[in-house]
N, C-alpha and C positions, 0 to 999 in steps of 0.2 A: 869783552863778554866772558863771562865766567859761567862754564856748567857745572848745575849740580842734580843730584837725581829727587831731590826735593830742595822748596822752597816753603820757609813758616814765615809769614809775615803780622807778628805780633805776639809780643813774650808773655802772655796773660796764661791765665789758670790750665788753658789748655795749650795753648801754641809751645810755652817752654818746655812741660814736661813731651811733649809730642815730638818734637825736635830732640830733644836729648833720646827719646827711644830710637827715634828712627835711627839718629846718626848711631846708636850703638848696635842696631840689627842690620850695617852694616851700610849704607844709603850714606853716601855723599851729601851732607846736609848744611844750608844756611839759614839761622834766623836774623830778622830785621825786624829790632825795635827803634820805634825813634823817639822813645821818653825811658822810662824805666823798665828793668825787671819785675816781672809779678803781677801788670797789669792793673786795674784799679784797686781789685779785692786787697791786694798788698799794697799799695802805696794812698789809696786814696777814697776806700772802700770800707773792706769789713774790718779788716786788722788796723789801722786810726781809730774806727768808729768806738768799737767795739773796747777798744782800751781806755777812749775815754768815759765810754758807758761806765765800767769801771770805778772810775775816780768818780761822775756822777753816782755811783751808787754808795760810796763811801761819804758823800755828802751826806746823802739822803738818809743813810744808816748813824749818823753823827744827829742829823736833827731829830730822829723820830726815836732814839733811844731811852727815852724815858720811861715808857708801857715796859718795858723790859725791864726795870730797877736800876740802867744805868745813867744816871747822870752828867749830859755834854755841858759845861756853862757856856762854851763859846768855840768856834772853832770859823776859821777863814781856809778859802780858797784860794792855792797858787796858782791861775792860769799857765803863767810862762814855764813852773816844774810840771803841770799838768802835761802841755805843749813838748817841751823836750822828750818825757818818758816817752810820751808818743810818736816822736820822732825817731828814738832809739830803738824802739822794735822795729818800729818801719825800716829803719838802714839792716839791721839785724836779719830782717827775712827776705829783704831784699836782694844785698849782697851774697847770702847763703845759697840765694836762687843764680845767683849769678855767677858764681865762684864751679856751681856744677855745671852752665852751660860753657864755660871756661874750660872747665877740664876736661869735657868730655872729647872722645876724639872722634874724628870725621866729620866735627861738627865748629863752622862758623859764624860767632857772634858778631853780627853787624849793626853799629847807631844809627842810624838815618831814616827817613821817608822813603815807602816804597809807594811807585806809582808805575802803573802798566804802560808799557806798549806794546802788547800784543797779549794773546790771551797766554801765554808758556813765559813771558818776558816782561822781568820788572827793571825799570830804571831808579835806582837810591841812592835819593839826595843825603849824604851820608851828612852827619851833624859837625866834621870836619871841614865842611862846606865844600867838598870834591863831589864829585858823583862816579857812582859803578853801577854795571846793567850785568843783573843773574838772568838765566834758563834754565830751565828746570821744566819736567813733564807733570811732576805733583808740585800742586801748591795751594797751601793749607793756610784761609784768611782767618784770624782770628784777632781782628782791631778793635773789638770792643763797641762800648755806645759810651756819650757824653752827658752832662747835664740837658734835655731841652729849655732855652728859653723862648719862652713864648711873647709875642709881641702886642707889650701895653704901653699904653701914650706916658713916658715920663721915667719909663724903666731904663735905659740907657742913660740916663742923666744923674741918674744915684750911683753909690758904688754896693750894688748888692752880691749878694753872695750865692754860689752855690754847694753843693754837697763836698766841692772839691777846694774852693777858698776859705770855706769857714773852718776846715781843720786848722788855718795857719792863723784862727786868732790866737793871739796871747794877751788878751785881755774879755771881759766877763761884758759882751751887752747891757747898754740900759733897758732897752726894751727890742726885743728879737721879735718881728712879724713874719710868719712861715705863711707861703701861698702854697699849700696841696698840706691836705691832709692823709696821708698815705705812709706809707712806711719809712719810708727816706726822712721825711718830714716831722713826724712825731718820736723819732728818737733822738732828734735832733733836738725837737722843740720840752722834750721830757731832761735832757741831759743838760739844756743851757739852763731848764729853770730851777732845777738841781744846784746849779752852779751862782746862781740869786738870778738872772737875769730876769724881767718880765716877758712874759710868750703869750702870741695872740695868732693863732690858727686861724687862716679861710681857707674851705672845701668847697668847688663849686657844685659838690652832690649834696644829697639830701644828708648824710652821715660821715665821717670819716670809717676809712677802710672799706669802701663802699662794696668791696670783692667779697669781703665775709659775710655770714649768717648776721641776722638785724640784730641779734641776743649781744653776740662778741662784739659788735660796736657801739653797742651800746650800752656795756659791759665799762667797757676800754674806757668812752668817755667820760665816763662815772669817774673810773680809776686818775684820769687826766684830771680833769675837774675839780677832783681834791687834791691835786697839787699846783692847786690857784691859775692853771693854763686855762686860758681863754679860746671858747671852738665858736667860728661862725662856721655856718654848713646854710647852702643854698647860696654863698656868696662869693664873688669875683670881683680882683683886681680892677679898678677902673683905670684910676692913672696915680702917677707918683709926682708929689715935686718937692724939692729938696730946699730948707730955708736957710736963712744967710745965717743961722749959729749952727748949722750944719745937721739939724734935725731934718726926719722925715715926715711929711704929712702924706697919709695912703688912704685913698678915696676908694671905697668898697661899696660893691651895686650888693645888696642882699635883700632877698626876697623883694625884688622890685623897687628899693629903697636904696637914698644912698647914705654914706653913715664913713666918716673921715675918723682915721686912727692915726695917731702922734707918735712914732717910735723912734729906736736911733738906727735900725739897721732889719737891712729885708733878708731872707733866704727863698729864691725862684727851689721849689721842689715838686714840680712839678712832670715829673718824666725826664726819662733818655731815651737820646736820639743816636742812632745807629753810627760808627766812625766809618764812611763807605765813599764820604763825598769828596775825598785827596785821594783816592784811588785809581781814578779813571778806567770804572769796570766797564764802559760802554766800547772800551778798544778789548774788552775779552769777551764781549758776548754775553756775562753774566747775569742770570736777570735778577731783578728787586722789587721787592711789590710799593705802595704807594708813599711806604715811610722809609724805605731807601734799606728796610731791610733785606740781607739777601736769602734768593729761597731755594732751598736746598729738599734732595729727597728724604724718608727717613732714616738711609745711611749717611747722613750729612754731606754729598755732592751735591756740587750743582748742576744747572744744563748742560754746563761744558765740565765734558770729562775731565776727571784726575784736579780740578779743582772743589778743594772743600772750603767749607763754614763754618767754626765752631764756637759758640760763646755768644756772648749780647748779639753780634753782629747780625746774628740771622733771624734777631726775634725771639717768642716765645720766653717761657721765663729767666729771666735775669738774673740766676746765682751762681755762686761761684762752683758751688757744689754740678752744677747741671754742666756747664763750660767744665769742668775737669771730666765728669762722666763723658760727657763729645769727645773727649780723646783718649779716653780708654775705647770707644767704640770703635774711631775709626783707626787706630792702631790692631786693634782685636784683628778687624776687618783687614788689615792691608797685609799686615803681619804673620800672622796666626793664622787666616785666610778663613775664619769664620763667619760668619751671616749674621752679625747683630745688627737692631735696629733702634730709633728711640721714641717706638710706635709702643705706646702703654707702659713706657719706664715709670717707676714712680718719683713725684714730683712733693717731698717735701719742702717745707723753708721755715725760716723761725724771724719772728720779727723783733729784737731784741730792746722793745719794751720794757720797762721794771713794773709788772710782772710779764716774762718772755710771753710773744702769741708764737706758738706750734700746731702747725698746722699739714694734714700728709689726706692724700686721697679727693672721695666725692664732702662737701657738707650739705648739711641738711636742705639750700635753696638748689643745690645741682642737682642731689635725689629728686627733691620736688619737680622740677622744672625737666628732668629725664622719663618722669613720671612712674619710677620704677619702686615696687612694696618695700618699706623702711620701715624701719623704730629710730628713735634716739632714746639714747642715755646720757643723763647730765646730773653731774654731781657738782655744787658748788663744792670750791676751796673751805671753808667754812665749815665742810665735814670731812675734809682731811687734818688726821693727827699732826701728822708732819707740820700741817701749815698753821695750826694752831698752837702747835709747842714751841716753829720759832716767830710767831706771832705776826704771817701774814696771809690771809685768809681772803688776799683781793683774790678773783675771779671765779674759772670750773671751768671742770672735764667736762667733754661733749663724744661723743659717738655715734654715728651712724651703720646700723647693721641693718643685715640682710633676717630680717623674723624665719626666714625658712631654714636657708643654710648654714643660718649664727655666724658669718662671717664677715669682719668688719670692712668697711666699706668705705671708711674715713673718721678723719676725727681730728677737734679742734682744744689746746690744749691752752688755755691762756688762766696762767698762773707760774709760782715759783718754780721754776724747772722744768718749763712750760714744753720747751724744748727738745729737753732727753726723755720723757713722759711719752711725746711726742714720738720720737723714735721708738719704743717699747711697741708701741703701736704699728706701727710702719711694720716692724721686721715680723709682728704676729700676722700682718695683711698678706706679706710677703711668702710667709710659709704654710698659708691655710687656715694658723690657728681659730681656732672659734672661741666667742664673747665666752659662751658656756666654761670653754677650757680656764681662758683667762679670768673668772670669775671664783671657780675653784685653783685657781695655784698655789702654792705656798710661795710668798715674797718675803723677802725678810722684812720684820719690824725695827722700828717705825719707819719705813722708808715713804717717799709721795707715790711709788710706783705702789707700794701695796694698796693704796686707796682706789688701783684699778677692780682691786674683788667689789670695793662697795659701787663704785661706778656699773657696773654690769650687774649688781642688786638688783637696779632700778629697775630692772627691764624684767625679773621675774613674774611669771603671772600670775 
């Protein structure tokens, strides 16, 4: 048995850096990963995704260069250099992440499976195949979630894929069939058809991104649409069976009908599911509500004292950004001995779309449905300079304010730089500023952020 004055169990966005603080303010400390450093967001998440979004977007700027006076005659796709480059960061931030839980001192990095036997006591099944059992008073769960799959007649018999297999193709789909129309999903399903594949989208909701305002998804669709990706919406997987030249036939119930699609390979994108079930929390007391997430108060403990939550694990939103703000919180808190909470933090996220959706605060159906006095502003891309001078003019600014106080209250940003547009917004929420202020600022020209003055135009009366 080995004591330490904390125990991290899981090296992701927040467990690593938490552990590396604690062991240097002085705390006896062991982390237990039994896969990688860095968690999904690093190995298997945003930094893969987002690199090959990337190369997908350097296709896509190769075929549409014409309107702009340059001329591509021909240009092909390296999968397998696509594949390495992306493997190359991934080791890059990985190792980087791992080299400072290494050096740090008071602090022990351990490979293996932690599993409880008692609520203060884990047993880890170390990846050396031995086992050790830590104690510790604090212990900080931070395992993440997984792909869900969901169970249809014929899906185990195929070899499909998820968010986390399809980084290791090195070769281009004939034809990619994505079940969920969601974020996970549709940049997926945007980046393989970038890359030639054919993509055939089913949403068992009436729309994709079914979370946002009806404009923005229906915006979005538009935008997919014209790059030959196929969207059912109202429709669901029935069953799958795989034919002896190694195709797929995928039997889809939509809108009460059924309708068989021929492809060569599926992606399940349909949600994650909480990593809680190798833990054996029922020998610590822990509770979890019906999806095995656990639940914590708003300073990330659980029922049983001196154990926290931080990241996917416990629910709520899924970014990497939120799991690292979880441990500044609870560090602030242990450390520092301050009272923060993450009761009304703000919650943006970007869905890296080509054009980005950015999105921070209430939208126009939360106002509605809060029932609280609003305006919106919306400015199509189409009257921004910027977007018109490097000639894309997909989407628009959205905002939601307060008509009394001019103070902005949310806002959806789907277009070029959808993103950091996005933030410009957030940090004026953050400090009070008002629509009014932002409407008269000097921005520099021609930036996309100065198309914020014409955006809050709208709203003059």
């Amino acid at each position: 048995m080995k004591q330490y004055d904390a125990i991290v169990i899981g090296a992701g966005q927040a467990g690593g850096p938490l552990a590396k603080k604690l062991a240097l303010a002085g705390k006896k400390t062991a982390i237990v990963e039994k896969r990688w450093i860095g968690g999904t967001c690093v190995n298997d998440g945003c930094t893969p995704t987002k690199t090959m979004v990337a190369s997908a977007k350097m296709a896509y700027l190769a075929a549409n260069s014409g309107p702009l006076g340059v001329k591509i005659k021909s240009f092909s796709v390296d999968m397998p250099k696509i594949k390495k480059r992306k493997d190359e960061i991934i080791h890059l931030f990985r190792n980087g992440s791992k080299k400072g839980l290494e050096s740090a001192r008071n602090l022990d990095l351990i490979f293996g499976e932690a599993v409880f036997t008692t609520d203060k006591t884990i047993l880890v099944k170390l990846n050396s195949g031995r086992k050790t059992e830590l104690k510790a008073d604090l212990i900080f769960i931070n395992t993440g979630a997984k792909p869900f799959i969901p169970e249809i007649e014929g899906l185990g018999d195929i070899d499909y894929l998820t968010s986390t297999t399809i980084l290791d193709l090195d070769h281009i789909p004939e034809h990619l069939l994505i079940i969920g129309g969601n974020y996970i999903g549709l940049e997926f399903g945007q980046m393989f058809r970038r890359f030639g594949s054919k993509v055939t989208v089913i949403e068992k909701s009436g729309r994709i991104v079914s979370r946002e305002d009806e404009d923005v998804s229906a915006e979005l669709t538009k935008i997919l649409a014209d790059e030959s990706i196929t969207i059912h919406t109202n429709a669901t997987a029935g069953y799958f069976k795989k034919k002896a030249n190694g195709k797929i036939v995928a039997t889809i119930n939509k809108d009460g009908k059924e309708e068989k699609i021929k492809c060569t390979h599926v992606l399940v994108a349909v949600g994650r599911t909480p990593q809680t079930g190798a833990l054996d929390l029922p020998k610590t007391g822990v509770k979890t509500d019906d999806h095995g997430n656990i639940i914590t108060n708003d300073k990330l403990e659980t029922n049983i004292k001196g154990i926290y939550a931080l990241g996917d694990v416990k629910g709520g939103p899924a970014f990497t950004h939120i799991s690292y703000n979880d441990y500044t919180i609870v560090y602030r808190n242990l450390i520092d001995k301050q009272k923060l909470t993450i009761k009304d933090r703000p919650v943006p996220y970007c869905m890296f779309t080509d054009p980005q959706l950015g999105h921070i605060g209430l939208s126009e159906a939360d106002a509605k449905k809060q029932g609280i006095k609003y305006k919106v502003a919306k400015l199509p891309m189409a009257y921004v300079a910027r977007a018109i001078e490097t000639g894309d003019t997909r989407g628009f600014m959205k905002a939601v304010v307060d008509p009394d106080t001019k103070l902005i209250l949310g806002a959806t940003i789907l277009g070029a730089e959808g993103g950091e547009i996005m933030t410009i917004l957030q940090m004026a929420m953050m400090g009070g500023i008002t629509y009014e202020q932002i409407r008269y600022c000097v921005f520099a020209h021609p930036l996309y952020a100065e198309s914020l003055n014409n955006l809050f135009m709208t709203l003059e009366d």
